[in-house]
N, C-alpha and C positions, 0 to 999 in steps of 0.2 A: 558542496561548501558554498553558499548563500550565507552563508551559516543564516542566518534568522531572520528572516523578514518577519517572523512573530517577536520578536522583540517588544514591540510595543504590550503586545499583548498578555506576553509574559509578566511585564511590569506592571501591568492593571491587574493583573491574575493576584501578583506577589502583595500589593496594596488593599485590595481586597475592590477597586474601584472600577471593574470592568464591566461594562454596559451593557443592556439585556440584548442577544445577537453574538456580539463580540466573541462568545466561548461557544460558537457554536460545537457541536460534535464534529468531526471527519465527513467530506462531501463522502458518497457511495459511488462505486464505480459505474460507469454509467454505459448502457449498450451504445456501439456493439462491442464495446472492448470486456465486460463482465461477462458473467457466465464463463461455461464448460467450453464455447465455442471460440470465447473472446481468447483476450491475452494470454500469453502462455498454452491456449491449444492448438488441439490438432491441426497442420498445415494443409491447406487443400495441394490434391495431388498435385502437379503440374505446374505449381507455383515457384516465382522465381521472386530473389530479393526485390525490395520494391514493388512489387506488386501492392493492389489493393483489392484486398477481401471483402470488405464493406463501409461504405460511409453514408453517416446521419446528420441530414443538415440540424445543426444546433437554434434552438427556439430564440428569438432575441428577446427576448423578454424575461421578467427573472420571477423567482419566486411566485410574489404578489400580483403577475401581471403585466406589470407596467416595463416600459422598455430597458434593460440594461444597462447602466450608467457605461459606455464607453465600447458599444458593441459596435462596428463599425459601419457607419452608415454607405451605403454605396458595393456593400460588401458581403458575403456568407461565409458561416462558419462551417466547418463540416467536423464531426468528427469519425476518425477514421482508423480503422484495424489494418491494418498492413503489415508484410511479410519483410521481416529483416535477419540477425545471424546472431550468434552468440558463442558459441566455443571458438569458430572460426568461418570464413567464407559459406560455409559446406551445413551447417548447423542452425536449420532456418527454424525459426520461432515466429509469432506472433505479438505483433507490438501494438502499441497505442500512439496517438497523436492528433492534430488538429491542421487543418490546410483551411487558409480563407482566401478566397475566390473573387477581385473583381465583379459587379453583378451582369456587366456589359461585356466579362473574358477579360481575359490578361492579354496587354497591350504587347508589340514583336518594335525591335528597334528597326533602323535600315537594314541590316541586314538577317532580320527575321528571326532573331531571339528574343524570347522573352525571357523575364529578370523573377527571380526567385530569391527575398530574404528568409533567412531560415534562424529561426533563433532558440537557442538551447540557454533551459531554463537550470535555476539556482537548487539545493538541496531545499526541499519539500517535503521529503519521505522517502518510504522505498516501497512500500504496497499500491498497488492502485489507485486505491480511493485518494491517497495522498499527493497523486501527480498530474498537471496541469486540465487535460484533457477531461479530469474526472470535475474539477471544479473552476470551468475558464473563467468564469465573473472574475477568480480570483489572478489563474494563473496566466488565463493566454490576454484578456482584455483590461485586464485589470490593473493597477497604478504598478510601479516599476518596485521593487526588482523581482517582484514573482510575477507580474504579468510585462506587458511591453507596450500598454498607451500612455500612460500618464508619466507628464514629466513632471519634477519636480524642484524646489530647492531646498537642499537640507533632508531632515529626519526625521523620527521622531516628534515631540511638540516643537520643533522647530520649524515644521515641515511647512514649504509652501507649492501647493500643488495646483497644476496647469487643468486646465480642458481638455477632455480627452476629444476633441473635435480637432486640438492640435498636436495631437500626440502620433509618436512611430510608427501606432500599427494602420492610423487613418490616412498617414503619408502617404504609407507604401501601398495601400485600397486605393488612395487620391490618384498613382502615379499608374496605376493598372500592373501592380507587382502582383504574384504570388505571395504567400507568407507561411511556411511549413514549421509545427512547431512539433519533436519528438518528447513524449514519455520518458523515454529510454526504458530499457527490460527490466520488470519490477521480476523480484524481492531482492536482489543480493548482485546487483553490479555496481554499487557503488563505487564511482569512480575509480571502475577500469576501463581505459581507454578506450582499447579496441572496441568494447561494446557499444559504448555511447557515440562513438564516432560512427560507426554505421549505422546505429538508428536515427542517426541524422541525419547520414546519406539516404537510409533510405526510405525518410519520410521527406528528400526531398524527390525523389523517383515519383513516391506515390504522389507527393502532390502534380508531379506532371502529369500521372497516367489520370489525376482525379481529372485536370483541367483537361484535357482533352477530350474525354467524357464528357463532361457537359458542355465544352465549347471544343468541339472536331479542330486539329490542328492548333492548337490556340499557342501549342509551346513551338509551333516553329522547327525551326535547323537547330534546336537545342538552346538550355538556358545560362544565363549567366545568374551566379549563385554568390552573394555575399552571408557570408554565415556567421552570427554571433554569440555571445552567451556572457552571463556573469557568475563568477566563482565558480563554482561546480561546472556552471555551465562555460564557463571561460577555460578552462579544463577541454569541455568537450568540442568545442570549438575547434582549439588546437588539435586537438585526435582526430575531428571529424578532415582538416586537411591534409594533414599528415598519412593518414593512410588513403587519400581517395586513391594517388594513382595504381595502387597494389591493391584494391579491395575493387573498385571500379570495373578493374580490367579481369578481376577474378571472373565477377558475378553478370559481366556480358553489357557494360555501360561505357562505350568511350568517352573521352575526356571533350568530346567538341557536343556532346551530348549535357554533357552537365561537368562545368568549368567555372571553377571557384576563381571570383577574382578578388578576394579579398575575407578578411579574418577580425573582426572584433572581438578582443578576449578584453572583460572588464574585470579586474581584481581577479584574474585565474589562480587557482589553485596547482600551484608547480614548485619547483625547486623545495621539496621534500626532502630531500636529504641535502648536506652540502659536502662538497667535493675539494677540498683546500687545494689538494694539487693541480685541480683545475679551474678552479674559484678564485684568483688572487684575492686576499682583502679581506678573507672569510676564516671562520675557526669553527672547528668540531661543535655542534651547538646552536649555531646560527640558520640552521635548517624547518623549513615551516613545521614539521611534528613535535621540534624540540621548543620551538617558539612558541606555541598552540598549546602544548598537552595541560601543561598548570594553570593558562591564563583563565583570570577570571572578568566575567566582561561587565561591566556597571549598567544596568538595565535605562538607570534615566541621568546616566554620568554621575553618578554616586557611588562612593566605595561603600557601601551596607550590603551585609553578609545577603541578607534577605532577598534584597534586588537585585543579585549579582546570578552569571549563569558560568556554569562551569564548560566552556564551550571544547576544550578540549576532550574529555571523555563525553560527549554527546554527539560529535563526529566520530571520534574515532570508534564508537559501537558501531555506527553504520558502517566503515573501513572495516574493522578487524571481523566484523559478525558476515558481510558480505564475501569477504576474500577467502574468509573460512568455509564458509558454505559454496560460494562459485565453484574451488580449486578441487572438491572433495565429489562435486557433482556432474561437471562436465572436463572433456581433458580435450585441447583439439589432436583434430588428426594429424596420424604421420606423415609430414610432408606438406603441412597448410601452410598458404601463400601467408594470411594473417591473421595467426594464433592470438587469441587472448591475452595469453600469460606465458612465462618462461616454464617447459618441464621439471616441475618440483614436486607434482603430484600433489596430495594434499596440506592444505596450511593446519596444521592444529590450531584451535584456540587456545587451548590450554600452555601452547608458546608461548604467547604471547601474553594473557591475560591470568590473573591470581582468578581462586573460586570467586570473590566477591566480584572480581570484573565480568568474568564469565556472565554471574549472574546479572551485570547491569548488560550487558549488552544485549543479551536475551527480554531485556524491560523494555529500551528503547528501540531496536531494530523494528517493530510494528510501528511506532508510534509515526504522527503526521503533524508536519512544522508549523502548519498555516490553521489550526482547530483548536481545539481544550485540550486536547493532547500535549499541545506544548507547555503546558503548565507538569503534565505529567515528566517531561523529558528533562525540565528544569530540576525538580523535585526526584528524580531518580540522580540526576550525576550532581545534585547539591554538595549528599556527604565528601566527597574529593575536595570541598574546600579544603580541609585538612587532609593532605596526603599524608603525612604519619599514621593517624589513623587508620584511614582507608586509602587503599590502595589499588587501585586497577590496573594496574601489567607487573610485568615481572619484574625484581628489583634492577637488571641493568639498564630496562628503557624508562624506568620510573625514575631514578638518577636522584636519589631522595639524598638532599644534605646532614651530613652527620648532624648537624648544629641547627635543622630543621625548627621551627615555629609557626604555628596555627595561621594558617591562611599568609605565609608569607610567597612571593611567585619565585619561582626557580626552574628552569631549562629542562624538557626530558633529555633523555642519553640515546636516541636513536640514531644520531650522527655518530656519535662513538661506537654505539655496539657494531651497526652496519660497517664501518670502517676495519673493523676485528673481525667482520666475519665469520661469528661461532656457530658452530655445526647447529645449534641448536635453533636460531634464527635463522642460518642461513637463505632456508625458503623463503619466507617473508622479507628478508634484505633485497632477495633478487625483486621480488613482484614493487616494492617501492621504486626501486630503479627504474624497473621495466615500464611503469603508468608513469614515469615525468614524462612531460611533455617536452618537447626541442632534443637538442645536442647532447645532454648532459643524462637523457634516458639511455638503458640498455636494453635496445630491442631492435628488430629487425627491419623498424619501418623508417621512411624519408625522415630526416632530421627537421627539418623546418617545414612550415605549410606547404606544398609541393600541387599543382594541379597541370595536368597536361604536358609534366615536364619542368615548368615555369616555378620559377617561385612565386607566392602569392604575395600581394603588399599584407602587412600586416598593422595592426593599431592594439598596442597595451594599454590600457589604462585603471591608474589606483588613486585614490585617497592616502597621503601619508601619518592618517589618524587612524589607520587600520589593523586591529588588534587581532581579528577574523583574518585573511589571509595575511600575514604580517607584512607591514610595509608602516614604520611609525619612523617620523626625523626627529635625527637628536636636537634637542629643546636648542642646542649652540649652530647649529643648522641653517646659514643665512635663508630666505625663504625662496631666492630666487634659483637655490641648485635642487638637483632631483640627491634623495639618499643613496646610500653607498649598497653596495650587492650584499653585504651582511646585514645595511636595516630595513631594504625591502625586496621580497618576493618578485617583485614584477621588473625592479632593475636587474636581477641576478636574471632573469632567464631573458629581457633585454640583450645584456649583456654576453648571455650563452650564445647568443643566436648573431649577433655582431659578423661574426667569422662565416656564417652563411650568408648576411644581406650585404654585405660592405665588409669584405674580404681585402687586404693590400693589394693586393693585382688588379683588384676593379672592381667596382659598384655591380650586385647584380637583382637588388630590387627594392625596394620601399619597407621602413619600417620605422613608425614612428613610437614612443612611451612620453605619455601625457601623465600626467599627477596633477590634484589638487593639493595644497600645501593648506591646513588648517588656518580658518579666522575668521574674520567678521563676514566674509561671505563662501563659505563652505566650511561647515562639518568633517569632512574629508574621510571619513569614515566609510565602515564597509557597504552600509547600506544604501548609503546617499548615491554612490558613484554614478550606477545606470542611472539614475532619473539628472543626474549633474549633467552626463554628458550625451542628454539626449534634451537639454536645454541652452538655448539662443542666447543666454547670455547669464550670469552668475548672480542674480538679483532676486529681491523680493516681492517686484511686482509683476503683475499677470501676464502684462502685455511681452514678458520675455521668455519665459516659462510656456515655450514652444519649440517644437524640432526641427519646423524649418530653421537651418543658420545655426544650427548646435553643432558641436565639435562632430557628433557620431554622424550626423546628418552629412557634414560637408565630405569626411571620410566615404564613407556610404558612397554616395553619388559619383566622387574621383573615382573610387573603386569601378566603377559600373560602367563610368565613360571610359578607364583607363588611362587618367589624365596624372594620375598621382607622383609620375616622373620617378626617379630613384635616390637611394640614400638615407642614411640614418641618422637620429633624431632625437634627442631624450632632454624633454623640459618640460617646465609649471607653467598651467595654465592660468595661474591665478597668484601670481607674483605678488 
């Protein structure tokens, strides 16, 4: 859930005014992760998670030639096939990703660690060719929120965008970091946890075993790891600490070897369901599936049918078509330290989804966010503007008002069915619980970031113009308070997590939730956030549209010195 960084493109598409380039087709997957050998094959014997199988230093130069707008100078890209898990510990597959390399080796602090940011990317796709590695112009160097140099301020034609000579990923090249970015397992793991969490452990493994390769030693007594992501990837974030010290200790990696000090989840995608009995302040309804499934998002802030995208059934294909397909194909073993998913055996689709859904999810699950495709994925979940009409899931998650009207918005029923628990859903109720991330999940692993024991500091940040992971303030909302747990996503699991950082008996680590409140200088939307908080200050001119001195920046850095002290925190940056 990125949901769309083609946005823009969409709304050029729907206008008819997109420019020659602009609608290109889908990048192709690119060796060595394509082919028979790449992603998804055969594992070499003897290999253990994290490993690396092969890596390709990536051309800087693009297309026509000429160098790369924002490839990082001082710096190499590699791209890399390495060995990670998927049903559970035990169930090693073949992934993709991207590790960039210092050109003089990654710098050791005093005490001979070197520093490893690892950043997990936004929903792009789910086949190959659609995810970062396959087109990094786009994904790993490319302007925020599908790549991680460019900062920005705003959106859209509002957008004003920095140098990527001062952008994240040239920081951390500047600073002699590591910088490991995962794929995650293409076709059908959409955000489930466990899976995305270890491929981004253990694309941060590979990137050590790359650096050592070409610079003997270079990682040291082991590294310290601050790991990011936005939406999807704020998501995977969360899972990727959550399970390190039970997945870490499975697969033969201790925790002074690779020690997470820190957790940026930008607009994650969490609190899925809501839980009243444990939610104070929330009602059945108030859940991101049920806030999401109808909305319809204005492509250039306009309510016209034409420009609008139906962003709830265009995710939830990837969801339901994924979880369908995962649950029916791999099962972990008996007795695995960290299973995928709860024992339910397979998810039907056919639970969940009418024939007509069925069929749209089978439209969009190939398709890719960031090409001409996304014009197909708009144009496949269009008809849902009228849910009377059309209908994509079954009448109790669809929650269609008897007094219903053509493009009117109204709540799905997922919080309610899930809360009833009918045999018929059942399965699918568990596997929502089980992928929240924090306290409020039901699953077997650490409740909060966890590494080496420790809790990790943590930093939420949202937009509360956020219609894509829900987080929007009521219009009577003074602008200096953060929203309440029923109007944003990111205070409710904030909130969840309370009782692990800052417990009544005693402080026991850092966690701050930052928000931008919509106006004259932020957007506060879904897209804007990563490029907001990877800028020096909230303005429109160039000279501040830098990462040194930005909110992620200063976090980043406490993390790494471990200076960030303890206690919890929830305010606007932009009062």
């Amino acid at each position: 859930m990125n949901a769309v960084r083609s946005v823009l493109l969409l709304a050029l598409l729907a206008t008819g005014t997109v420019a020659c380039g602009s609608s290109s087709p889908p990048a192709a997957a690119q060796p060595p992760c394509a082919g028979g050998d790449g992603v998804n094959g055969p594992v070499p014997a003897g290999s253990v998670p994290g490993d690396v199988v092969t890596a390709t230093e990536i051309d800087p130069t693009g297309a026509d030639g000429s160098p790369s707008p924002g490839y990082p100078t001082g710096g190499t890209v590699h791209r890399v096939l390495y060995v990670s898990t998927s049903a559970d510990e035990s169930d090693l597959v073949l992934v993709c990703g991207t590790v960039t390399l210092p050109v003089d080796g990654p710098t050791r602090d005093e005490a001979g660690r070197s520093r490893v940011f690892a950043w997990a990317h936004g929903t792009q796709g789910l086949e190959q060719q659609c995810l970062p590695s396959s087109d990094p112009e786009q994904g790993i160097w490319g302007p925020m929120p599908g790549g991680i140099q460019t900062v920005a301020w705003g959106s859209l034609f509002g957008k004003h965008e920095g140098d990527p000579s001062n952008g994240q990923l040239q920081y951390a090249v500047d600073q002699g970091w590591i910088v490991a970015t995962a794929d995650y397992q293409p076709p059908d793991t959409y955000v489930i946890g466990r899976v995305a969490g270890a491929n981004v452990l253990d694309s941060i493994r590979a990137a050590q075993q790359l650096a050592d390769r070409e610079f003997p030693g270079s990682t040291g007594t082991g590294s310290d790891v601050v790991v990011a992501g936005h939406s999807q990837g704020g998501h995977a974030a969360l899972w990727t600490a959550q399970i390190a010290d039970p997945y870490l200790s499975a697969t033969g990696t201790s925790a002074d070897q690779l020690r997470i000090v820190g957790v940026e989840a930008l607009a994650p995608a969490a609190n899925f369901v809501v839980q009243p009995e444990r939610q104070p302040g929330t009602e059945l309804g108030d859940g991101l599936a049920d806030r999401e499934m109808h909305q319809s998002i204005p492509l250039l802030g306009l309510p016209i049918p034409a420009l609008e995208l139906q962003i709830g059934p265009a995710l939830f294909s990837f969801i339901f078509g994924s979880w369908s397909q995962f649950s029916a194909t791999r099962s972990p073993a008996a007795g695995s330290v960290t299973p995928a998913g709860p024992d339910t055996g397979a998810l039907p689709l056919d639970a969940v989804a009418t024939p007509e859904g069925q069929a749209t999810v089978a439209a969009i699950m190939p398709l890719c966010l960031l090409s001409s495709d996304a014009t197909k994925v708009k144009q496949a979940a269009a008809p849902y503007r009228n849910a009377g009409t059309n209908q994509m899931l079954v009448p109790e998650l669809w929650n269609l008002p008897p007094d219903y009207s053509a493009g009117e918005y109204f709540r799905g029923g997922v919080d309610r069915t899930c809360a009833t628990n009918p045999a018929s859903l059942r399965g699918w109720c568990e596997w929502i619980l089980w992928n929240m991330p924090g306290p409020l999940g039901d699953n077997p692993f650490p409740k909060a970031p966890t590494s080496g024991g420790r809790i990790v500091p943590l930093l939420i940040a949202q937009g509360t113009n956020d219609t894509v992971i829900h987080c929007v303030a009521p219009d009577d909302l003074p602008s200096a308070e953060v929203p309440s747990v029923a109007d944003c996503t990111s205070r409710a699991l904030y909130e969840s997590l309370v009782e692990e950082y800052c417990p009544p008996e005693g402080v026991r680590g850092s966690m701050q939730l930052r928000v931008f409140r919509k106006g004259p200088n932020s957007p506060a939307d879904h897209l804007s956030v990563p490029g907001q908080m990877a800028a020096r200050k909230l303005d429109r001119s160039s000279e501040d549209l830098t990462y040194e001195g930005s909110p992620s920046h200063a976090f980043v850095e406490a993390a790494f010195d471990g200076s960030l002290g303890e206690g919890c925190s929830a305010e606007v940056l932009n009062p």
